[in-house]
C-alpha positions in Angstrom: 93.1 94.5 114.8 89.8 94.9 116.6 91.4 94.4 120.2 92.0 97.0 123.1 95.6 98.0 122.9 98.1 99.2 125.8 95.9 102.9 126.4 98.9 104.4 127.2 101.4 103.4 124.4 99.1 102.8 121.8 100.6 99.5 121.6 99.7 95.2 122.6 102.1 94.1 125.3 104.3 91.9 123.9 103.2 88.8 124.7 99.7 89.5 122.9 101.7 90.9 120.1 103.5 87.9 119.7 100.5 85.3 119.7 98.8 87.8 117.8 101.6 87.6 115.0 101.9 83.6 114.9 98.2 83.2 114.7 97.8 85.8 112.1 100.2 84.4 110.3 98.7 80.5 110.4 95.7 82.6 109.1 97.9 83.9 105.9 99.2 80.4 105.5 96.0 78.6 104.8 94.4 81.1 103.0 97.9 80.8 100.6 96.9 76.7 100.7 93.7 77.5 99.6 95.0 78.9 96.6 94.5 82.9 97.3 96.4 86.0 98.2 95.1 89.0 100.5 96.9 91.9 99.2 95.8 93.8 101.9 97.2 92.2 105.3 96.5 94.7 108.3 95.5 94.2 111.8 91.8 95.5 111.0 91.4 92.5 108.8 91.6 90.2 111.6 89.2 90.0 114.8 88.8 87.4 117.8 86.3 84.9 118.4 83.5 84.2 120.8 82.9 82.6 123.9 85.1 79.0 123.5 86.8 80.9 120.3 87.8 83.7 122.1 91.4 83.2 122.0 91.1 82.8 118.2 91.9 84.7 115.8 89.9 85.2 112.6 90.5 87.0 109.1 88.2 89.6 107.3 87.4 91.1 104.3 88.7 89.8 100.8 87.6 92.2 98.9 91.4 92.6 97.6 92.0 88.7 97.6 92.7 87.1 94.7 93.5 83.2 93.1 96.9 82.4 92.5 96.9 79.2 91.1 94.7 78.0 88.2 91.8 75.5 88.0 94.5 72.6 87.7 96.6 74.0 90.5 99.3 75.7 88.5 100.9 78.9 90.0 99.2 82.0 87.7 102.2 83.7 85.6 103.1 87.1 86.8 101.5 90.4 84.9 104.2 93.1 83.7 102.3 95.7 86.0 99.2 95.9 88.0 97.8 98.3 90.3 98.9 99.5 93.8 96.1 97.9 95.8 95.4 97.3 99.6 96.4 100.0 102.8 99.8 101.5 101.7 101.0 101.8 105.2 101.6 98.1 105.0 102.0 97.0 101.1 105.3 95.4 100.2 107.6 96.7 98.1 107.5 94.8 95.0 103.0 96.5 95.5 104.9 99.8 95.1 106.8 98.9 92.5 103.2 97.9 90.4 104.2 94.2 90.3 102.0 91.5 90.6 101.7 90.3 93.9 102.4 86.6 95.4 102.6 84.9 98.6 105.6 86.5 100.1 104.0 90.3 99.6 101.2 89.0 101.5 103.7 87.8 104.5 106.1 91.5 104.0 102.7 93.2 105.1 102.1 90.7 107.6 106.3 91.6 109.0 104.9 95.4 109.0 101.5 95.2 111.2 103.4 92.9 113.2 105.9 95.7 114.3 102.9 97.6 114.7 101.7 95.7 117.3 105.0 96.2 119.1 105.7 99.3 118.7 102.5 100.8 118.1 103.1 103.0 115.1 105.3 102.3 112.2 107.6 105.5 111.2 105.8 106.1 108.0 102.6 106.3 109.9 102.2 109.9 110.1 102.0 110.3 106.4 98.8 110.0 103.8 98.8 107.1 101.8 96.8 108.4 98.8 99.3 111.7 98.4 102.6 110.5 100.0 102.6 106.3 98.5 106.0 107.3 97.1 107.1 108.5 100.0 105.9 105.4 102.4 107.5 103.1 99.8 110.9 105.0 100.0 110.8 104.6 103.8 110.4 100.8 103.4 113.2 100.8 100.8 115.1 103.3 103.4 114.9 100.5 105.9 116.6 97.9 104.6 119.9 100.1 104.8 120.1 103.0 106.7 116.3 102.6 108.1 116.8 99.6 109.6 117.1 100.8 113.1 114.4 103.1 113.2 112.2 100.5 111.6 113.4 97.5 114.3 114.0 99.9 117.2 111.9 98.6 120.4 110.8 94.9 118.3 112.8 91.9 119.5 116.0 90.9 117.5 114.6 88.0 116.2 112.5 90.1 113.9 115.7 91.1 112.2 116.4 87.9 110.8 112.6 87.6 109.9 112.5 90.7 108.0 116.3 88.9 106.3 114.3 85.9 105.6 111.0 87.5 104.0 113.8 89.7 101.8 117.3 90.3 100.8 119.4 93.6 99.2 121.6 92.8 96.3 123.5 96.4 94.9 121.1 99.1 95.2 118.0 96.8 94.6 115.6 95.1 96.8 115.4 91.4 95.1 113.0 89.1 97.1 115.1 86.2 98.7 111.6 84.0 97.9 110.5 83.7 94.1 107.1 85.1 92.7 106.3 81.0 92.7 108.0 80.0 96.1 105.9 78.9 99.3 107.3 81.3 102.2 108.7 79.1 105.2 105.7 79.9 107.3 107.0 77.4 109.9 110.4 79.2 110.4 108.8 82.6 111.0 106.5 81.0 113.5 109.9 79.1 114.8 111.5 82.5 115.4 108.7 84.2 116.9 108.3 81.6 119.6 111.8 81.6 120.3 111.4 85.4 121.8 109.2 83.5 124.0 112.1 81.5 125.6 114.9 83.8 125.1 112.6 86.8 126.7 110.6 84.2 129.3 107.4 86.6 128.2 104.2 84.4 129.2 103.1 82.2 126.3 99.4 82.0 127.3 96.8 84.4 125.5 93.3 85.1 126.5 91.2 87.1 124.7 88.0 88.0 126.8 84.6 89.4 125.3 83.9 93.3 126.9 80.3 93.9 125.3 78.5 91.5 123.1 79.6 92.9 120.2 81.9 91.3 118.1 84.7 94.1 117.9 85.0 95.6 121.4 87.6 93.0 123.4 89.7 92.9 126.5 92.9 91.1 126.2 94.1 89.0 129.7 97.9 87.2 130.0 98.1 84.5 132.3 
């Protein structure tokens, strides 16, 4: 994400997290209704707007993107095994497996940057994705059992029951709770976010304020 963070913590505060997190993910959601898939979701693939758009919040680079349905609007059949593609730090499981991607992988990336923004680094941040992309996909399979904590610990509650709701475990295998041809419940995520909001009374109002005139150099102001 091309905004100032929290100097100090490395980190949003988490009101700016939280808008930044329900307007990314609108972002994911129509670019899903347009028919495509990122397959690379990360907070450097999104910047703010300008003057009047400068509480907006943009995506970038598709350069991993790719169509999902066909010509006639039929969901694409999934491949037996495709390439591990996009930043490992935030790929979904079923990436690391070499399974072809859909929808929900797109919003499991989207659940990772967004405890990034929380917390400010995710616990497999430390290791290189081009040598240790086993490793990294362990962690993420690590916390959905004994993980869990480390992987939730300072990120409200409510993210708990997002992460349940992006996945599930069944015996000692993740199985995605949503299809490969299922539309995630963008609404319910969005739902649970803004209920952090209430349950925290954390200021709902985001302003994001130009520092230079270039594009990826901001300020970010609560009222």
């Amino acid at each position: 994400m091309k905004v100032e963070r929290e100097s100090d913590a490395r980190r949003f505060c988490l009101s700016t997290a939280l808008r930044l997190s329900q307007q990314t993910l609108k972002r994911i959601e129509t670019l899903h209704d347009a028919g495509w898939i990122s397959r690379d979701i990360k907070g450097s693939n999104f910047t703010v707007g300008l003057r009047q758009d400068s509480g907006t919040i943009y995506m970038l680079d598709f350069g991993f993107a790719k169509r999902f349905r066909d010509r006639t609007g039929c969901i694409n059949a999934p491949r037996d095994s495709t390439a591990l593609l996009g930043s490992i730090h935030y790929a979904s499981m079923a990436a690391h497996a070499f399974r072809d991607q859909c929808r929900r992988d797109d919003v499991e990336s989207w659940f990772y940057m967004c405890c990034e923004f929380i917390k400010g680094q995710l616990p497999w941040a430390s290791l290189d994705p081009k040598n240790d992309h086993k490793l990294i996909g362990e962690w993420k399979r690590y916390a959905r059992f004994g993980g869990r904590e480390e992987l939730l610990r300072d990120v409200p509650a409510e993210f708990d029951r997002i992460l349940d709701a992006i996945d599930s475990i069944k015996s000692l295998l993740l199985v995605s709770f949503l299809k490969f041809y299922d539309r995630p419940d963008y609404s319910s995520l969005s739902c649970l976010i803004e209920a952090i909001f209430y349950r925290l009374d954390v200021s709902e109002i985001l302003r994001i304020i130009p520092r230079t005139n270039t594009l990826f150099s901001y300020n970010i102001a609560i009222e």
